[in-house]
C-alpha positions as CSV (number, residue, x, y, z in Angstrom):
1,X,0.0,0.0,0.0
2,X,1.5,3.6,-0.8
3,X,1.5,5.7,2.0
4,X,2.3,9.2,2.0
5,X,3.5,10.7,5.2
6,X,5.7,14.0,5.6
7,X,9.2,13.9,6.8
8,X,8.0,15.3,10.3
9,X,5.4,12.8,11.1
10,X,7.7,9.8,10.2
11,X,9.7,11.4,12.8
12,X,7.0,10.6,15.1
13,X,8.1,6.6,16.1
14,X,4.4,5.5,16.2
15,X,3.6,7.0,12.9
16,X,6.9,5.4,11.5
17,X,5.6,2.0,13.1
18,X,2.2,2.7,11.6
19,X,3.6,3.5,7.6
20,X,6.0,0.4,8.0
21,X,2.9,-2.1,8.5
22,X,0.7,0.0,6.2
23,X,2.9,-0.4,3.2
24,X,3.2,-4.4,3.9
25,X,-0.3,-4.5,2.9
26,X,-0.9,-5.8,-0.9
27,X,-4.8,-5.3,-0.7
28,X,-5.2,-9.2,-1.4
29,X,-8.5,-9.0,0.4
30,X,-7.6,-12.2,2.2
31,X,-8.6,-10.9,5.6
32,X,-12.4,-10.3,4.0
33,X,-13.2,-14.0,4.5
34,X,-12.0,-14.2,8.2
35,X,-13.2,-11.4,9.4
36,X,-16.4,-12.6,12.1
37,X,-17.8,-8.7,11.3
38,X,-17.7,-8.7,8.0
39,X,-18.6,-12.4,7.3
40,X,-21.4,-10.6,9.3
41,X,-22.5,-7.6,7.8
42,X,-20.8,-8.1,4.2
43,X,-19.5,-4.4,4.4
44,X,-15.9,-3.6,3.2
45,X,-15.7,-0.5,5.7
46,X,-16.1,-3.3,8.7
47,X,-13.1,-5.8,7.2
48,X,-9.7,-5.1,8.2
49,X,-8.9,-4.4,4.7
50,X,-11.5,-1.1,4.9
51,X,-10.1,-0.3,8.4
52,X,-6.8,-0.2,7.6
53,X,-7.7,2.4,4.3
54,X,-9.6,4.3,6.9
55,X,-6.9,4.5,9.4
56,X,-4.1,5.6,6.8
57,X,-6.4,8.6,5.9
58,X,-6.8,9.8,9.5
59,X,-3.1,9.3,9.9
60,X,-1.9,11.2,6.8
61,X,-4.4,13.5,7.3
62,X,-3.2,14.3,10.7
63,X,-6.6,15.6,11.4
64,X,-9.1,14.0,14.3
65,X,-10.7,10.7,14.0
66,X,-14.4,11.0,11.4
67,X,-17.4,9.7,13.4
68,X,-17.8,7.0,10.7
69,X,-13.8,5.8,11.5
70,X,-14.7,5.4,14.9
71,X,-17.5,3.2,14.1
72,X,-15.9,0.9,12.1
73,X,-13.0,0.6,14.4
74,X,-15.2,-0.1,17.4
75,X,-17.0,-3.1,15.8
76,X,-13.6,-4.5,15.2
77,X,-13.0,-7.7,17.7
78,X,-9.1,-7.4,17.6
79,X,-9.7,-11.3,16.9
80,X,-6.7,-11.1,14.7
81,X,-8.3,-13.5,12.6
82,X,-6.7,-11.3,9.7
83,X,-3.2,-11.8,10.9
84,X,-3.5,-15.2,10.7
85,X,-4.9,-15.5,7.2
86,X,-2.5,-12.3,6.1
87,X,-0.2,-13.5,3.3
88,X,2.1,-10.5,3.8
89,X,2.4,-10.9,7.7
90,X,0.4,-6.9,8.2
91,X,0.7,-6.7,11.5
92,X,-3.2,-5.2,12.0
93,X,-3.0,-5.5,15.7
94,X,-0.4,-2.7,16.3
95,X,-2.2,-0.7,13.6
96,X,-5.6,-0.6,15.1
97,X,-4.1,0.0,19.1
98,X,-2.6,2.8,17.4
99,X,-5.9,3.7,15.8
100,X,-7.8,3.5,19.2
101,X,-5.2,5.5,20.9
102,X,-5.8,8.5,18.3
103,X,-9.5,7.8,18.3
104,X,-9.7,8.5,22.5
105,X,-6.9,11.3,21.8
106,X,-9.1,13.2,19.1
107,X,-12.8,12.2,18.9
108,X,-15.6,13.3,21.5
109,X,-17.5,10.2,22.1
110,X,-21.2,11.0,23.1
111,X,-21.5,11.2,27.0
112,X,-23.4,8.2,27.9
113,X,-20.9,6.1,26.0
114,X,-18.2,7.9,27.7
115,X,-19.5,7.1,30.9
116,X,-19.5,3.2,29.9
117,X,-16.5,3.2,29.1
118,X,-15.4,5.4,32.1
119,X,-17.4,2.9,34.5
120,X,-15.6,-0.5,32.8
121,X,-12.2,1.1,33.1
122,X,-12.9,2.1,36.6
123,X,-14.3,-1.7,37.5
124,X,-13.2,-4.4,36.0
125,X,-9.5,-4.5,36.0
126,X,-9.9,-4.1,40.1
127,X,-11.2,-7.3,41.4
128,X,-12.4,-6.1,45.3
129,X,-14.3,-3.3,43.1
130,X,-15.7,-5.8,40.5
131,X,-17.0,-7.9,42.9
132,X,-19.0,-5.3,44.9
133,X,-20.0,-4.2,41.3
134,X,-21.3,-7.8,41.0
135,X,-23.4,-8.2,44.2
136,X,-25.0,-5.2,43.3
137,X,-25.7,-6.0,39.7
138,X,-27.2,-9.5,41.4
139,X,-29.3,-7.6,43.6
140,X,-30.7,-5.4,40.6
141,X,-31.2,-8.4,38.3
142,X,-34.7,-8.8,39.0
143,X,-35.3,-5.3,37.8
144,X,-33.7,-4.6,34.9
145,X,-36.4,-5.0,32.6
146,X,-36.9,-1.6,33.9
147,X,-33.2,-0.1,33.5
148,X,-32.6,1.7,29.8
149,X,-30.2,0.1,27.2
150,X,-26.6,-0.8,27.8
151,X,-27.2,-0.4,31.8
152,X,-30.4,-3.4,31.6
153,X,-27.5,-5.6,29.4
154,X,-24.9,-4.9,32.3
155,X,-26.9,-5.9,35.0
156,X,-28.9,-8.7,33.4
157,X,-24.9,-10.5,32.5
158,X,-24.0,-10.7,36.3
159,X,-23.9,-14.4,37.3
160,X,-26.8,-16.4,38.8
161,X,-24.1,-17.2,41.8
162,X,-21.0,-15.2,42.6
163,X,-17.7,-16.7,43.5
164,X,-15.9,-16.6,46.8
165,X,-12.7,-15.0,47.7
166,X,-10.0,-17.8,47.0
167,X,-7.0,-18.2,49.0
168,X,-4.6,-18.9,46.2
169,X,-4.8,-14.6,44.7
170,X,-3.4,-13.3,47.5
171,X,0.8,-13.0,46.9
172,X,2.4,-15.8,48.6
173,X,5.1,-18.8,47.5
174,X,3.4,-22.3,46.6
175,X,6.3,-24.9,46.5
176,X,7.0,-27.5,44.1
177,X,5.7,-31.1,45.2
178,X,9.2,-33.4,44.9
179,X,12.2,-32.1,42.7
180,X,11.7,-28.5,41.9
181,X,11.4,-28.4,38.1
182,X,10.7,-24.7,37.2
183,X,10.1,-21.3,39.3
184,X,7.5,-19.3,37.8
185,X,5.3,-15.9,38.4
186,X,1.3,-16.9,38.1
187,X,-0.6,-13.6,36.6
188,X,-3.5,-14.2,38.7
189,X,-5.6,-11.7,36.4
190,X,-8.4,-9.2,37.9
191,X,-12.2,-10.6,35.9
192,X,-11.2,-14.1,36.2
193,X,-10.2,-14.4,39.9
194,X,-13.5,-12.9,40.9
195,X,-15.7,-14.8,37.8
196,X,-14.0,-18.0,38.4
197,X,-11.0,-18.3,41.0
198,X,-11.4,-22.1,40.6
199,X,-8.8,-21.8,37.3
200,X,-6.4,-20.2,39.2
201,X,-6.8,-23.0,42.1
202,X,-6.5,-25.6,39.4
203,X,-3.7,-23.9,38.0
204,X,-1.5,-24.2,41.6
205,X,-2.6,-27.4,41.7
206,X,-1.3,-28.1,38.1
207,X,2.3,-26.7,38.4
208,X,2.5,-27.8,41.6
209,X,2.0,-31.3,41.2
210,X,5.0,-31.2,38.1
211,X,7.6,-29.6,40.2
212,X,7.5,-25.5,39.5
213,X,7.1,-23.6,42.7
214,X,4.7,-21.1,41.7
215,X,4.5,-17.8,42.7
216,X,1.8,-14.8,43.5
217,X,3.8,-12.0,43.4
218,X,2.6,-8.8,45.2
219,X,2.6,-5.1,42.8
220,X,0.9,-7.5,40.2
221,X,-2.8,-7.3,38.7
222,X,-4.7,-6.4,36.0
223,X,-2.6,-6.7,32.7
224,X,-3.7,-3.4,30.8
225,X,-5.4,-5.2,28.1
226,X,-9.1,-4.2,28.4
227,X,-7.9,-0.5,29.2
228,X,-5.8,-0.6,25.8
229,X,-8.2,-1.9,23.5
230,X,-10.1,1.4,24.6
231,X,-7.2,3.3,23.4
232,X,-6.6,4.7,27.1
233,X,-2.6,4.4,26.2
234,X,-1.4,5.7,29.9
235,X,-3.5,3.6,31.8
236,X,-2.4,0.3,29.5
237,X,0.9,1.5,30.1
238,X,0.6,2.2,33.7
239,X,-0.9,-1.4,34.2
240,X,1.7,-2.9,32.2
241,X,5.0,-1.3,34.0
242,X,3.4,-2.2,37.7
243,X,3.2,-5.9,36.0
244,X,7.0,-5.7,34.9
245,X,8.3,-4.1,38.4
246,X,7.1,-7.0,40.3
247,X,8.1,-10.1,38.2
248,X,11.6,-8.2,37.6
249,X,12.1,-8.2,41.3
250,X,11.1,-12.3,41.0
251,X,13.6,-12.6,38.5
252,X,16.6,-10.3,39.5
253,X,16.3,-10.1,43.4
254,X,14.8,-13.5,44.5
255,X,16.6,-16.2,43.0
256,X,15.3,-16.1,38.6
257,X,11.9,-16.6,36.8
258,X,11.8,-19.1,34.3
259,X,8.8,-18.1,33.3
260,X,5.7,-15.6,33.8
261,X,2.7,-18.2,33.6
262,X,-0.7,-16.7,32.2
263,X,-4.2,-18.8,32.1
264,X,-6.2,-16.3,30.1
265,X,-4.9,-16.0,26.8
266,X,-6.3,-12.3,26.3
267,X,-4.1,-11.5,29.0
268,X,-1.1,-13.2,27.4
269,X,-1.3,-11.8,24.4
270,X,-1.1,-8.5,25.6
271,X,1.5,-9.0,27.9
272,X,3.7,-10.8,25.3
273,X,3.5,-7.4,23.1
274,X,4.6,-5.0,26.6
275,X,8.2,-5.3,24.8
276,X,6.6,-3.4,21.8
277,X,3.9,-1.6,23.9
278,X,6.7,0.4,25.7
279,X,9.5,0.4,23.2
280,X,10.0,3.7,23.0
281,X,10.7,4.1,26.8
282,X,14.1,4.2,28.1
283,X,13.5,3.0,31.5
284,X,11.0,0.5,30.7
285,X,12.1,-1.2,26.6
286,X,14.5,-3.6,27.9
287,X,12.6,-4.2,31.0
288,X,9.4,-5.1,29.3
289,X,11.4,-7.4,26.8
290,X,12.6,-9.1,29.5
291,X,9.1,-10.0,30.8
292,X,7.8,-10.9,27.6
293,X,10.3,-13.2,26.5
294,X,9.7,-15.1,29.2
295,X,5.8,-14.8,29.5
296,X,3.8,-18.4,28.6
297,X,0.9,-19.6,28.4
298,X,-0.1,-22.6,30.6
299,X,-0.3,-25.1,27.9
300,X,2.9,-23.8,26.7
301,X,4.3,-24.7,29.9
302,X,2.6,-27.9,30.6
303,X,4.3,-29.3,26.9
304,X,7.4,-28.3,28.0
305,X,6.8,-30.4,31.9
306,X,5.1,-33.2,30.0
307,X,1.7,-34.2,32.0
308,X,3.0,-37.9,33.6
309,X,0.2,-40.5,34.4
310,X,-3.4,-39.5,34.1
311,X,-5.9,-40.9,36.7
312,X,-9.3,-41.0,35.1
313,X,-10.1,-43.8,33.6
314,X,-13.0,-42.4,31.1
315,X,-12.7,-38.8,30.2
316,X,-15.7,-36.9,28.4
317,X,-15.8,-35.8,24.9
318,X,-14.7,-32.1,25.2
319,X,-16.0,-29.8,22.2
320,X,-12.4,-27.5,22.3
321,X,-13.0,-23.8,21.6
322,X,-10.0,-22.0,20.8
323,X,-9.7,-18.8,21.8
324,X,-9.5,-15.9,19.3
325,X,-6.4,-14.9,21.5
326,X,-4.9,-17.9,21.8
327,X,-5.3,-19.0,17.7
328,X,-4.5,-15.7,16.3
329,X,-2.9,-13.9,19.2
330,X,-0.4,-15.9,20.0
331,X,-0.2,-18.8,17.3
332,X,-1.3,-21.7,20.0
333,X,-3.3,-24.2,18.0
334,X,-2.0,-28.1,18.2
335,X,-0.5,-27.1,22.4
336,X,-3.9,-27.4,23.8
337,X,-5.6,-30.1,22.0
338,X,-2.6,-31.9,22.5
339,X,-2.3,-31.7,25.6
340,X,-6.3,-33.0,26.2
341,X,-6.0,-35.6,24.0
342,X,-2.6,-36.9,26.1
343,X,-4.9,-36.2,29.1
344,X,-7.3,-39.0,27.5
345,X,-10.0,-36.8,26.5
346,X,-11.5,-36.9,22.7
347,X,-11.1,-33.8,21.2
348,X,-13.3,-32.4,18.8
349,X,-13.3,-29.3,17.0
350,X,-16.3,-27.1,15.8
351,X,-16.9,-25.8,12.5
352,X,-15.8,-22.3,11.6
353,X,-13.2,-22.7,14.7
354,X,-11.4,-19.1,13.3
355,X,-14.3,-17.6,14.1
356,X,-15.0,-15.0,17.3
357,X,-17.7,-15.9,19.5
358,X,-18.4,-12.4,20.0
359,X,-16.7,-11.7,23.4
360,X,-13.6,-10.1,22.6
361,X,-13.0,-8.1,26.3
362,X,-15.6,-5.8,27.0
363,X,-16.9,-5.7,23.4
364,X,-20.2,-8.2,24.2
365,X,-21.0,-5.0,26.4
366,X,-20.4,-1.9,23.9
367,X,-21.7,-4.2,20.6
368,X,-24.1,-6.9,22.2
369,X,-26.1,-7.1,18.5
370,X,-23.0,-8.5,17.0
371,X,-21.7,-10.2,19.7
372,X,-24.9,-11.9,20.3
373,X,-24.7,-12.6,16.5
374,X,-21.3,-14.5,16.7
375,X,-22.4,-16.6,20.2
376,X,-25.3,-17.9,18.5
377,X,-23.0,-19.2,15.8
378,X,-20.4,-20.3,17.6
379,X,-22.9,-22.2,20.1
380,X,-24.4,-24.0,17.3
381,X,-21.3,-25.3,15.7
382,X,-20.3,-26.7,19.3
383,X,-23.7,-28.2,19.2
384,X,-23.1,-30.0,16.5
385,X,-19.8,-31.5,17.8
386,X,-22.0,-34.2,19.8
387,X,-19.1,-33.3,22.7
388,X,-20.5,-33.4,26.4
389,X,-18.6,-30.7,27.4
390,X,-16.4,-27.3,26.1
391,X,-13.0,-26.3,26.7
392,X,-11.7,-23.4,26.7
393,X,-8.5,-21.1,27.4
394,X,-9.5,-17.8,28.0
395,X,-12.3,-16.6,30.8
396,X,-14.0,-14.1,28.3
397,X,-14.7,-16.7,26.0
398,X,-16.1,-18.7,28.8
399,X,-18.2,-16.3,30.4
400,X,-19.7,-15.5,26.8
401,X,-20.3,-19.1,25.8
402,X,-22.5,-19.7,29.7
403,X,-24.5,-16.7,29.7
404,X,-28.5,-17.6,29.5
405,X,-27.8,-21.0,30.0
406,X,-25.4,-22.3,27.3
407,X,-23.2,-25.1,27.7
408,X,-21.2,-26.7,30.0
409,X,-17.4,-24.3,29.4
410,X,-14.8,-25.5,31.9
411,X,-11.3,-24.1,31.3
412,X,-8.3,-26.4,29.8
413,X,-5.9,-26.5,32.8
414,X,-9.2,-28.1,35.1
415,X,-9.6,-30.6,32.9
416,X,-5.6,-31.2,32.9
417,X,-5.6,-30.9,36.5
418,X,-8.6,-33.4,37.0
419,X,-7.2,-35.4,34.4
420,X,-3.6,-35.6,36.5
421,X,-4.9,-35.8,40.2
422,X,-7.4,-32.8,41.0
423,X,-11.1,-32.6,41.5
424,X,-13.6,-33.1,39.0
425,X,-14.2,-29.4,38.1
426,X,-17.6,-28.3,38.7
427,X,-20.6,-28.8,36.0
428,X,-19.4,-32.2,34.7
């Protein structure tokens, strides 16, 4: 793609970053038939093709972001569905970050949508404040019938029964069981240890059992991601360098961290990028590097421990739903299902498995029409699997695929822990 930025705003690193992946673009149209919006809504301004166009124009332009950009750009997932189907490797996920960013930099948004996005900012990447948030929203359930748009579809998504405080997210040190193996930082996330803490539980249990003392570390939480995809750059940032300060002090003051261990694959994405998120800081680009270079997912780490002797003697069918995130994100495909299918479980996968299912971090709440769209879709093609249960890496996914009674979702590393010596995880 021809690009034509000045001298002075290639001077600008993120512009420079931006024409570099702009002019990789051959406008194959590739993306088109991977993309869950515009498999949708058949419009070339909603593909990652039309976005990217878009985005070039407010960039050259140097002008704020139109009202129709910002539309387009907000129905996008950030599957990355087009990166994995690119044939010229356009990295689309640093161009539209770099969009959003712009977009909350330039464009007035009207105020009640400001205020939603102000309010999931404020809540969800704290868990103490999420979960007040939640017993209210339970409490208000009954009424929201009566409660006007977005507001009726926050309160009518919190959970029929809410979680208790686990033991395992507050920082401590959980040893290996025999020969110690590995020594690695659990990311104990903010949404998940309030939605589900049970992952985290199995998680300990998991590494445990295989010889890695695991550790909680205190300074870490939320990893930025759902305040980034908002384009709120400083916050992302913020989240990200408070991440970086405690697993450094792991790895540099206490003895070396062979590895920063993430269960929720939305959250390792993101923090697998912090090495190009704060590349242009001095005090923070090696420092990030270091922390993503070593960050894994727990299948990743699991393949590298091997699993040893399963337990159960007749595992389930498990329907396995691959996580935009983990497919596209971070290019884990075979990892998972392998690691089921050593467990003893038959894996089957659903049609259209590229596919979103429409929950994409806080986008079921700001597009619920679309993303009600793409969980209908997604739940029929694990229907048709025949599978008695689903699996799953990532807790967005999860909560999407559950809400108004869907399946039976229980998260990968329970069925590996259950599969290895742990309980039989709740639901089955």
């Amino acid at each position: 793609m021809q690009t034509n930025f000045t001298l002075a705003q290639l001077a600008d690193p993120d512009i420079s970053a931006a024409n570099d992946i702009l002019r990789k673009c051959v406008h194959c149209g590739f993306c088109t038939a991977t993309c869950p919006t515009y498999v949708l809504l058949g419009d070339e301004l909603d593909s990652p093709r039309g976005r990217i166009y878009q985005i070039r124009e407010m960039l050259e332009s140097d002008q704020p972001a139109k009202p129709s950009l910002v539309t387009h750009v907000d129905r996008c997932l950030s599957c990355l569905s087009c990166m994995t189907t690119c044939p010229a490797s356009v990295n689309y996920m640093h161009l539209v970050d770099h969009a959003r960013a712009r977009i909350e930099k330039t464009h007035t948004r009207p105020l009640a949508e400001r205020l939603l996005r102000m309010v999931l900012a404020a809540v969800l990447p704290h868990p103490k404040i999420f979960r007040l948030s939640l017993i209210g929203a339970w409490f208000a359930k009954p009424f929201a019938g009566l409660l006007p748009g977005r507001l009726k579809g926050l309160v009518s998504m919190a959970p029929a029964r809410i979680a208790g405080l686990s033991d395992v997210d507050r920082p401590q040190v959980f040893p290996a069981i025999g020969k110690r193996r590995m020594r690695v930082a659990l990311m104990n996330g903010c949404a998940q240890q309030v939605l589900k803490p049970a992952i985290n539980e199995a998680t300990v249990r998991l590494l445990t059992r295989h010889g890695c003392e695991v550790i909680v570390s205190k300074g870490s939480g939320c990893c930025g991601a759902l305040v980034h995809h908002m384009g709120r750059e400083g916050a992302a940032h913020g989240a990200a360098k408070a991440n970086i300060a405690a697993w450094e002090k792991l790895g540099v003051d206490e003895g070396g961290l062979d590895a920063v261990v993430i269960n929720a694959s939305g959250c390792g994405t993101t923090v697998k990028d912090y090495g190009f998120m704060l590349r242009d800081d001095a005090d923070w680009a090696h420092r990030a590097s270091w922390v993503s270079e070593r960050t894994r997912d727990i299948t990743e780490v699991m393949t590298t421990l091997g699993l040893g002797d399963r337990v159960i003697d007749e595992a389930p069918a498990v329907a396995y739903h691959s996580a935009c995130s983990m497919q596209h994100g971070q290019q884990l495909t075979a990892t998972p299902k392998d690691l089921l299918m050593a467990a003893g479980f038959e894996v089957r996968e659903p049609r259209e498995g590229h596919l979103c299912c429409g929950s994409a971090g806080t986008y079921n709440i700001m597009q619920p029409e679309l993303a009600n769209q793409l969980r209908e879709r997604k739940l029929g093609n694990l229907k048709n699997t025949g599978a008695d249960i689903v699996a799953a890496g990532n807790i967005g996914c999860m909560e999407q695929l559950t809400a108004d009674g869907g399946p039976t979702v229980v998260h990968t590393v329970e069925l590996l822990d259950w599969a290895t010596g742990g309980p039989r995880p709740a639901g089955i």
